[in-house]
Rosetta silent file (secondary structure, phi, psi, omega in degrees, C-alpha in Angstrom):
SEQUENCE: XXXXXXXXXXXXXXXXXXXXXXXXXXXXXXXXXXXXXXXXXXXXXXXXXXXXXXXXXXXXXXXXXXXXXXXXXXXXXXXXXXXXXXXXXXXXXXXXXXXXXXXXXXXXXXXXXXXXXXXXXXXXXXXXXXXXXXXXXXXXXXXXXXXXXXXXXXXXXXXXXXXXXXXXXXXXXXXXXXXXXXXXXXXXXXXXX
SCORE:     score description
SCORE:     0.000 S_00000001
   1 L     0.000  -34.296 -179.978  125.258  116.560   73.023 S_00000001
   2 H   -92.850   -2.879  132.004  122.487  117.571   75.666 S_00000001
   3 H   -41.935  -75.187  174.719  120.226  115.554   73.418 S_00000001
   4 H   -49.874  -32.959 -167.143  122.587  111.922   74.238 S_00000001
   5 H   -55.809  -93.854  171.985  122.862  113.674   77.940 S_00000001
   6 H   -26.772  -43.677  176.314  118.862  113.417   78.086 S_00000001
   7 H   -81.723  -49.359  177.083  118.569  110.394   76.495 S_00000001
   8 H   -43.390  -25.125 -165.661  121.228  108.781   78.509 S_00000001
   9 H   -93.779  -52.235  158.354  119.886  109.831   81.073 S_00000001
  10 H   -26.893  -66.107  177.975  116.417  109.113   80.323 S_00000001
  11 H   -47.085  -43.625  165.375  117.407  105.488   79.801 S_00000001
  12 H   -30.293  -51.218  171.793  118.857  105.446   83.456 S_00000001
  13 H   -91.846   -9.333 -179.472  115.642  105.998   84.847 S_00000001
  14 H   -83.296  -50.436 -161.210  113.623  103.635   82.593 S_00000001
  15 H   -78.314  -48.145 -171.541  116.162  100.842   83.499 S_00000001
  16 H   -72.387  -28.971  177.141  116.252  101.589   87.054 S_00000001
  17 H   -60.091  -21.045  162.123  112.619  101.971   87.613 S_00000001
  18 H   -67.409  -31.692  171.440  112.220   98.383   85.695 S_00000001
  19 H   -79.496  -29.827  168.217  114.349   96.862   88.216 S_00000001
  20 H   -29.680  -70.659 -162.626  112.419   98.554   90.929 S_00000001
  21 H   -86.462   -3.218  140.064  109.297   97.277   90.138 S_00000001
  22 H   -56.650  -51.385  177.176  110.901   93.603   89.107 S_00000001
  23 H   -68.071  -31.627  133.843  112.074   93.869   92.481 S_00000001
  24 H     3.820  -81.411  164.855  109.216   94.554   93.619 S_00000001
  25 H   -48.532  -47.150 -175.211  107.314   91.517   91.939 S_00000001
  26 H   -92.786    9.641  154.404  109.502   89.415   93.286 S_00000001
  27 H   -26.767  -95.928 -169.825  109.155   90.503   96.675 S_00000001
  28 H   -19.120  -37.085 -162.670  105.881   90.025   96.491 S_00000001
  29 H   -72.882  -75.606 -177.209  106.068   86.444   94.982 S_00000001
  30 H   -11.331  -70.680  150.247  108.393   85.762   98.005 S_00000001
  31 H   -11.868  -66.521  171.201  105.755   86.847  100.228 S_00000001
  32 H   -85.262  -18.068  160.319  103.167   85.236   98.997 S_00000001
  33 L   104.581   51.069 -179.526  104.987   81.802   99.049 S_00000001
  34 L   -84.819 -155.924  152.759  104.738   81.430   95.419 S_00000001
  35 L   -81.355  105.855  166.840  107.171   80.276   92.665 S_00000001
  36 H   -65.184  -23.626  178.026  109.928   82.547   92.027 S_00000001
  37 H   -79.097  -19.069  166.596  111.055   80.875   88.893 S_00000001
  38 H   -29.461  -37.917 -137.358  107.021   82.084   87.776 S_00000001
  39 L   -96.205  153.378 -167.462  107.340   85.461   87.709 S_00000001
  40 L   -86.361  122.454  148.065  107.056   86.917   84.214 S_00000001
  41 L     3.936  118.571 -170.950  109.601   89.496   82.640 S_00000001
  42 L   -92.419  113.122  177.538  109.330   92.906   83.736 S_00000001
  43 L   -82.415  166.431  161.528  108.549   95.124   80.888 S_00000001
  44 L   -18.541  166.047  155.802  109.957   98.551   80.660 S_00000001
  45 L  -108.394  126.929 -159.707  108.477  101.768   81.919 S_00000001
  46 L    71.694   49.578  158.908  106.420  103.446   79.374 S_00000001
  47 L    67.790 -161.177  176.451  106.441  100.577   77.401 S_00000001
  48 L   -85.392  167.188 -176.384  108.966   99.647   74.451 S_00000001
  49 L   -64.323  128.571  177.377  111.241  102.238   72.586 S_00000001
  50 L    69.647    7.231  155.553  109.231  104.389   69.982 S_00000001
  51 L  -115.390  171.706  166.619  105.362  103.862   71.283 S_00000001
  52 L  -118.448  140.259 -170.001  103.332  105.679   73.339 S_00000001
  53 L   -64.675  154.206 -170.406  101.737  104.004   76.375 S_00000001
  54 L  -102.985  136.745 -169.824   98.573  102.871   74.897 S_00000001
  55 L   -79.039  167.555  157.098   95.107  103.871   76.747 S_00000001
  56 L   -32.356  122.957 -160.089   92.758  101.765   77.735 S_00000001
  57 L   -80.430  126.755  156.742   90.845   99.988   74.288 S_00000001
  58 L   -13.062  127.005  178.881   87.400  100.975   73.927 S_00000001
  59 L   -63.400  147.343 -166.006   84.635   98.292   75.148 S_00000001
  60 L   -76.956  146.826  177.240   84.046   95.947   72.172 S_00000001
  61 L   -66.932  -65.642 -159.944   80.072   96.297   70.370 S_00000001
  62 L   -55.563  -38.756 -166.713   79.686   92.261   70.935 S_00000001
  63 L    86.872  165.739  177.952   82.168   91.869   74.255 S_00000001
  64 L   -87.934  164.309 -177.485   84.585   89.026   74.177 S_00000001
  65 L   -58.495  123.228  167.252   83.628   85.763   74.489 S_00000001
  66 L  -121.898  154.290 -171.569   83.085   84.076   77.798 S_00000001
  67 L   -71.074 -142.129 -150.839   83.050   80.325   79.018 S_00000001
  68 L  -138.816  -53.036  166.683   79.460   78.943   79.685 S_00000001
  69 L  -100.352   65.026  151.843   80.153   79.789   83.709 S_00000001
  70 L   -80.117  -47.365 -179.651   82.329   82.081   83.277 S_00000001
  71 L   -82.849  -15.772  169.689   80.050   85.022   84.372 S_00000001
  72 L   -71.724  -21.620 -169.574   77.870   83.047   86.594 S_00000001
  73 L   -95.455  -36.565  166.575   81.029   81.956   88.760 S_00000001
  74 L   -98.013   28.366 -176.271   82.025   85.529   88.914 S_00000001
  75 H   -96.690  -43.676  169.155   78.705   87.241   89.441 S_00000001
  76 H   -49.087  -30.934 -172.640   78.703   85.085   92.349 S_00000001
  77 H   -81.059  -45.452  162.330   82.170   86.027   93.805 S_00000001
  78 H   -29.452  -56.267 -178.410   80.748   89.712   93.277 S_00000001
  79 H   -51.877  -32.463 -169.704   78.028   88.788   95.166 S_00000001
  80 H   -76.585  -60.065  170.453   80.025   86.939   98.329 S_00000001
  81 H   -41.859  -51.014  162.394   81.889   90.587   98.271 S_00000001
  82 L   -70.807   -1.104  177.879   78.791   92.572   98.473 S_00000001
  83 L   -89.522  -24.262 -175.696   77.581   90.488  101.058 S_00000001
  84 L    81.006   -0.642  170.341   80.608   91.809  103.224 S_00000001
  85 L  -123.769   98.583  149.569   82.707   88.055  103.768 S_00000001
  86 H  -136.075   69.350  169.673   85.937   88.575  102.522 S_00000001
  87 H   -90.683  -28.242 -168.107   87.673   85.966  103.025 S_00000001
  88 H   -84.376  -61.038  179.169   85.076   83.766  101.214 S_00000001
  89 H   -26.565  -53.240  167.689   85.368   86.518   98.496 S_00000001
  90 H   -64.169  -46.709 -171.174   88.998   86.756   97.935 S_00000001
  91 H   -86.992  -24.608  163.956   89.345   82.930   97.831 S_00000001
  92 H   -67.219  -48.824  156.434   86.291   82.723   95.130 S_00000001
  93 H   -43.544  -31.096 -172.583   88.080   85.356   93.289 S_00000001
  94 H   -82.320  -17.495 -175.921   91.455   83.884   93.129 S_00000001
  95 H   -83.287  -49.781 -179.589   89.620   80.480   91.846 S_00000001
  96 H   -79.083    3.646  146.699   88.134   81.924   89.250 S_00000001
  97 H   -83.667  -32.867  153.339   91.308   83.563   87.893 S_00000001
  98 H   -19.133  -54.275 -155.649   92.973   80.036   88.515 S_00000001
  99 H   -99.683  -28.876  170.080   90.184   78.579   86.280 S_00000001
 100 L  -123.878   84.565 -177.124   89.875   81.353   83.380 S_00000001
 101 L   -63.670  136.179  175.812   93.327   82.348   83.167 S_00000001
 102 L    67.006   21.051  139.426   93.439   85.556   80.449 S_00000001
 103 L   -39.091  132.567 -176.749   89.860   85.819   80.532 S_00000001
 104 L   -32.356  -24.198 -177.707   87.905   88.737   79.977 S_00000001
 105 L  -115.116    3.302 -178.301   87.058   88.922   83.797 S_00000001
 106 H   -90.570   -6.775  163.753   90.308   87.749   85.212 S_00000001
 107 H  -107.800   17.239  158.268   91.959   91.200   85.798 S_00000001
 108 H   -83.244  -42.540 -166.629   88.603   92.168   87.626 S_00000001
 109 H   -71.809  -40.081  177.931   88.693   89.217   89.652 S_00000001
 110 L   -68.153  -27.923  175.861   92.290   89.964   90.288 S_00000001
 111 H   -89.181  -53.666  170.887   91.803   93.638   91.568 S_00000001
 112 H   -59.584   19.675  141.497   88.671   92.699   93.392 S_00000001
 113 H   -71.566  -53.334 -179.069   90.375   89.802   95.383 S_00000001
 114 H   -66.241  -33.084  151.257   92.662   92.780   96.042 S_00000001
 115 H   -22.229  -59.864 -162.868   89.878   94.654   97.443 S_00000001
 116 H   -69.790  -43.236 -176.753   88.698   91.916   99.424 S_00000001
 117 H   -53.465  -67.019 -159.958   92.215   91.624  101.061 S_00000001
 118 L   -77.482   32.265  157.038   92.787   95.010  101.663 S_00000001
 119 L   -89.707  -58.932  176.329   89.113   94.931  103.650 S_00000001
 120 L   -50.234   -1.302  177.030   90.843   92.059  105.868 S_00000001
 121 L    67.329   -6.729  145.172   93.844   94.414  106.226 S_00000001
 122 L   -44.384   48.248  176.431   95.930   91.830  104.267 S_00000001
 123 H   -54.171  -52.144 -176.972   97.880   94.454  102.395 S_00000001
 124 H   -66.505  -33.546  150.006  100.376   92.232  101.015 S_00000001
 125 H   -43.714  -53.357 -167.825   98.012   89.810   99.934 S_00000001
 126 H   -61.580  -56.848  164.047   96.147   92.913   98.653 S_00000001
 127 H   -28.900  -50.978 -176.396   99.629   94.217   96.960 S_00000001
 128 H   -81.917   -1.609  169.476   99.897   90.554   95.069 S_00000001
 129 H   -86.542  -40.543 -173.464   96.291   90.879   93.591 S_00000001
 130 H   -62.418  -21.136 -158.218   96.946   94.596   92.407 S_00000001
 131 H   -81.915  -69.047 -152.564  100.478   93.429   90.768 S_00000001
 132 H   -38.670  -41.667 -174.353   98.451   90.286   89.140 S_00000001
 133 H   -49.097  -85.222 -164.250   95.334   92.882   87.882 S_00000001
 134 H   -53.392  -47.812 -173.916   98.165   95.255   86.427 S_00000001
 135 H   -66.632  -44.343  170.800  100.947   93.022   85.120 S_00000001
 136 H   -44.460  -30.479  176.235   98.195   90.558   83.883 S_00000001
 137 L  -165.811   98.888  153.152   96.637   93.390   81.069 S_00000001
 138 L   -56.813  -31.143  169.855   98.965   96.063   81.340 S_00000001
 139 L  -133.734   19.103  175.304   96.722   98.807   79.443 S_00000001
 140 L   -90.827 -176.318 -135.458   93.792   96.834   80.227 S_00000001
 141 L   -83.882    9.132  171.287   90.431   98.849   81.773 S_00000001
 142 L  -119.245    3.295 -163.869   91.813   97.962   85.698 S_00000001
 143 L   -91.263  -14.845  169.398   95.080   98.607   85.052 S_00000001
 144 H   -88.474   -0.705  176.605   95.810  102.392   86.382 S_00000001
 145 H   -87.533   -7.322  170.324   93.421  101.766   89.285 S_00000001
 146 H   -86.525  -54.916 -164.061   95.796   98.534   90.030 S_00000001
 147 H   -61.122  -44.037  176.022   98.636  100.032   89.621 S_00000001
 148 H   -54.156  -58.812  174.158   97.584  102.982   91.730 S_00000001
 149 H   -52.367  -49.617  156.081   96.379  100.633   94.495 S_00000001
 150 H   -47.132  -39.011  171.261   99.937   98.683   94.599 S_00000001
 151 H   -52.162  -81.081 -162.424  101.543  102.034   95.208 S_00000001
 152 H   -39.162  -58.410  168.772   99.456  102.953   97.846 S_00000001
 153 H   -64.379    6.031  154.024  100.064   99.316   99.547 S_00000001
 154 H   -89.041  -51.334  163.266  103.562   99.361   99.216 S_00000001
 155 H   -33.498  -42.803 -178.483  103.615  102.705  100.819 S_00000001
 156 L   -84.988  -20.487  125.257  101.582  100.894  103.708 S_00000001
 157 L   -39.990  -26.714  159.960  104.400   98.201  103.721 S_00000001
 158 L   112.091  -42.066 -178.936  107.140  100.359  104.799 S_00000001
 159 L   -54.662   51.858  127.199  108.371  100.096  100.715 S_00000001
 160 H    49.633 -124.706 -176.926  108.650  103.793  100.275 S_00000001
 161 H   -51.030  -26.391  178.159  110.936  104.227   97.777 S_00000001
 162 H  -103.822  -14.476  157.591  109.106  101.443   95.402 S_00000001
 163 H   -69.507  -78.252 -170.692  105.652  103.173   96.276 S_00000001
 164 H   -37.168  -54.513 -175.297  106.890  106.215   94.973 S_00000001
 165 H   -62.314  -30.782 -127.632  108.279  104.724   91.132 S_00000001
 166 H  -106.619  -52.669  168.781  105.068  103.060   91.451 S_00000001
 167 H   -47.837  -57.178  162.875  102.626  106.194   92.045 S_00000001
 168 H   -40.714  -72.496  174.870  104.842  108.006   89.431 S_00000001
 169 H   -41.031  -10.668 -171.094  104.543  105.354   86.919 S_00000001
 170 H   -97.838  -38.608  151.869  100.690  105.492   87.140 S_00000001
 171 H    -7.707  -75.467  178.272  101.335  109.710   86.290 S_00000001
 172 H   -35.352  -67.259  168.427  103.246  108.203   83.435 S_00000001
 173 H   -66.651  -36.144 -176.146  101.089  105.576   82.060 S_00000001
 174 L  -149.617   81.827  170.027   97.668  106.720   82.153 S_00000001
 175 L   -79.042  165.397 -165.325   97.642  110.479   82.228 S_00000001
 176 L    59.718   26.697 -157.264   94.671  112.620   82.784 S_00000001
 177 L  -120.218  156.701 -146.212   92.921  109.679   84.365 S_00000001
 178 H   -89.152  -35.531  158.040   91.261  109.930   88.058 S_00000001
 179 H   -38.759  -64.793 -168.441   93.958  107.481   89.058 S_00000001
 180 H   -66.822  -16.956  159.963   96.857  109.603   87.960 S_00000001
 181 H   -90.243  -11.164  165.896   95.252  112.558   90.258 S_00000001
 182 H   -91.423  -25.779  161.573   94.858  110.078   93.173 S_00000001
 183 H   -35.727  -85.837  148.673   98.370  109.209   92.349 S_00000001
 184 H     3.945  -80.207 -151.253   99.603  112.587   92.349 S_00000001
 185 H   -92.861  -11.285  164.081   98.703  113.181   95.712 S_00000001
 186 H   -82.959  -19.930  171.969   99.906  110.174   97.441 S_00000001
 187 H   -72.218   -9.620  162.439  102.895  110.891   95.935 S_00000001
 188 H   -82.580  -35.034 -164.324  102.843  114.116   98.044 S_00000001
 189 H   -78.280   -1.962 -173.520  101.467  112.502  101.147 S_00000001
 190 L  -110.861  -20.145 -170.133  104.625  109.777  101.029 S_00000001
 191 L    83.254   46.244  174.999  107.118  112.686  100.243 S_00000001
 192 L   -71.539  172.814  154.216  108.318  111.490   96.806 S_00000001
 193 L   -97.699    0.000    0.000  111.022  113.411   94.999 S_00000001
């Protein structure tokens, strides 16, 4: 019986923190003046029933396959970043996820857009790049440093209570990871529970 307790219980928090961070998303979308009918299914936390969250995949010998400008159009937005203008930065990034949607570079482009925002002090902008980075490749090789960075800018939003599942959740997902100890400690500095 204090097995079903635990699991029952267990389940509680899996369910609520998936509506959190649905609600969340659609904040965000709201925010940003998207499409609300857009936003994509929120999976679980910790993934589906019976896996383990899956790490990051090992870079590929050949790399994946890129479009004939694919790396030229974002070597360039890098560049417009490192250059320090970013506003021109952010808006070259967001075109080039726009243009190679699931592309090998499009959940780069998506946290560095958020970068570029949160240099402009645009946190919610910056919030809606990290959610795209993370929700966009969920275990892919940007996703606990997005996810970590959405906490932290929800926290800087006044959203609390959804920074906190959010910092937790990075704990969760990708333990032992430099993220999940920068997590950690915002999750002290916000006062989680």
């Amino acid at each position: 019986s204090k097995t079903e307790a635990l699991e029952f219980r267990l389940n509680r928090v899996v369910t609520d923190g998936t509506n959190r961070i649905g609600d969340i998303e659609f904040r965000l979308q709201e925010l940003a003046g998207g499409d609300l009918g857009a936003i994509p299914p929120t999976p679980p936390l910790g993934g589906t029933a019976g896996t383990a969250p899956a790490a990051a995949p090992p870079p590929a010998t050949g790399g994946p396959e890129l479009a004939a400008s694919e790396q030229a159009d974002f070597d360039r937005a890098k560049g417009v970043l490192g250059q320090g203008d970013f506003r021109s930065a952010a808006t070259l990034f967001k075109t080039f996820a726009e243009t190679y949607p699931g592309g090998p570079l499009t959940q780069e482009a998506h946290y560095q857009r958020g970068e570029a925002h949160a240099q402009l002090g645009e946190t919610a902008n910056a919030a809606r790049a990290y959610l795209d980075a993370f929700s966009g490749q969920p275990d892919g090789t940007r996703a606990a440093d997005a996810l970590f960075k959405l906490g932290q800018a929800l926290g800087q939003l006044g959203q609390g209570p959804e920074a906190c599942v959010t910092l937790q959740e990075v704990g969760n997902r990708f333990p032992g990871t430099q993220a999940a100890l920068d997590a950690a400690a915002a999750v002290q500095a916000f006062g989680c529970s």
